[in-house]
C-alpha positions in Angstrom: -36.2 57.5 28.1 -35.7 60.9 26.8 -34.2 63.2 24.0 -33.9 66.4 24.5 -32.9 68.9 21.6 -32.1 72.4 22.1 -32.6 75.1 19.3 -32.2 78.2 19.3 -35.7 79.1 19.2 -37.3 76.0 20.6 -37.0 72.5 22.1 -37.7 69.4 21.3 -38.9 66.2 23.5 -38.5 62.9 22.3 -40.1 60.8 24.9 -39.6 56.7 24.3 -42.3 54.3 25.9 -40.8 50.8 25.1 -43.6 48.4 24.7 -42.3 44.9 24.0 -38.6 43.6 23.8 -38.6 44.6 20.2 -41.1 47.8 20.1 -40.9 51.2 21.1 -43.2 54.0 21.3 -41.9 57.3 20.4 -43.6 60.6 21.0 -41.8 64.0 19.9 -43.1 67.4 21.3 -41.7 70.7 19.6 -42.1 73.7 22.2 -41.3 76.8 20.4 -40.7 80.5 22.5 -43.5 82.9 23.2 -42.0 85.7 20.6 -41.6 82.4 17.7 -45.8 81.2 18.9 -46.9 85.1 19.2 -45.6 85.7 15.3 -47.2 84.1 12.3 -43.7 82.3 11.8 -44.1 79.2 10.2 -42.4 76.5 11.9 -43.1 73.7 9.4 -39.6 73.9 8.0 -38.1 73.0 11.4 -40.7 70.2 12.3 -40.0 68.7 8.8 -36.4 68.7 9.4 -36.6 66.7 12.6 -39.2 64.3 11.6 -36.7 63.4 8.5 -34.1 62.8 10.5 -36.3 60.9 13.3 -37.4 59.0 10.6 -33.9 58.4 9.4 -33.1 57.2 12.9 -35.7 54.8 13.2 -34.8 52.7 10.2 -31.6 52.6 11.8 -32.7 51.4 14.7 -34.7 49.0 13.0 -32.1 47.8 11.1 -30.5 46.7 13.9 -32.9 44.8 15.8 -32.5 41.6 14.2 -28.9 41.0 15.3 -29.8 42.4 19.0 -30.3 38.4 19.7 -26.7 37.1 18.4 -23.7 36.4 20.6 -22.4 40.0 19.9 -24.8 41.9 22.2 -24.7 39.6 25.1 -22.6 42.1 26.8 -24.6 45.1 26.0 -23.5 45.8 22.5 -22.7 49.4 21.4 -23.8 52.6 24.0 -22.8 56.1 23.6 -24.3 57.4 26.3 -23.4 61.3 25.4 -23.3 63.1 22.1 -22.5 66.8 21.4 -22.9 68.6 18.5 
């Protein structure tokens, strides 16, 4: 599965690699423009931002995973399969 997030000035990949019924393996990749790599721009800001809110959405995720077994998910439980900001 993949995330992609479009910035202005970069991208980001969230690639998942699930790994058991109950784990996933998530790896993020932040490609930024030539002109943003070629300055001495620091970029930290951005990749802090996004790993708080990845981190945010994780323990969400999380949170959920206990109940993924009760009679309320047998049919698939919640999908949004789009979201626009």
């Amino acid at each position: 599965t993949v995330f992609i997030n479009l910035v202005p000035d970069h991208v980001i990949f969230h690639r998942m690699y699930p790994i058991a019924v109950d784990r996933t393996v998530v790896e993020c990749d932040w490609l930024y423009t030539g002109d943003v790599v070629g300055s001495d721009r620091d970029t930290s800001r951005s990749v802090e931002l996004f790993h708080r809110v990845n981190v945010q959405d994780f323990e969400a995720c999380e949170r959920t995973q206990p109940a993924m077994s009760s009679r309320a998910y047998r049919g698939g439980g919640v999908l949004v399969p789009a979201e626009h900001h």
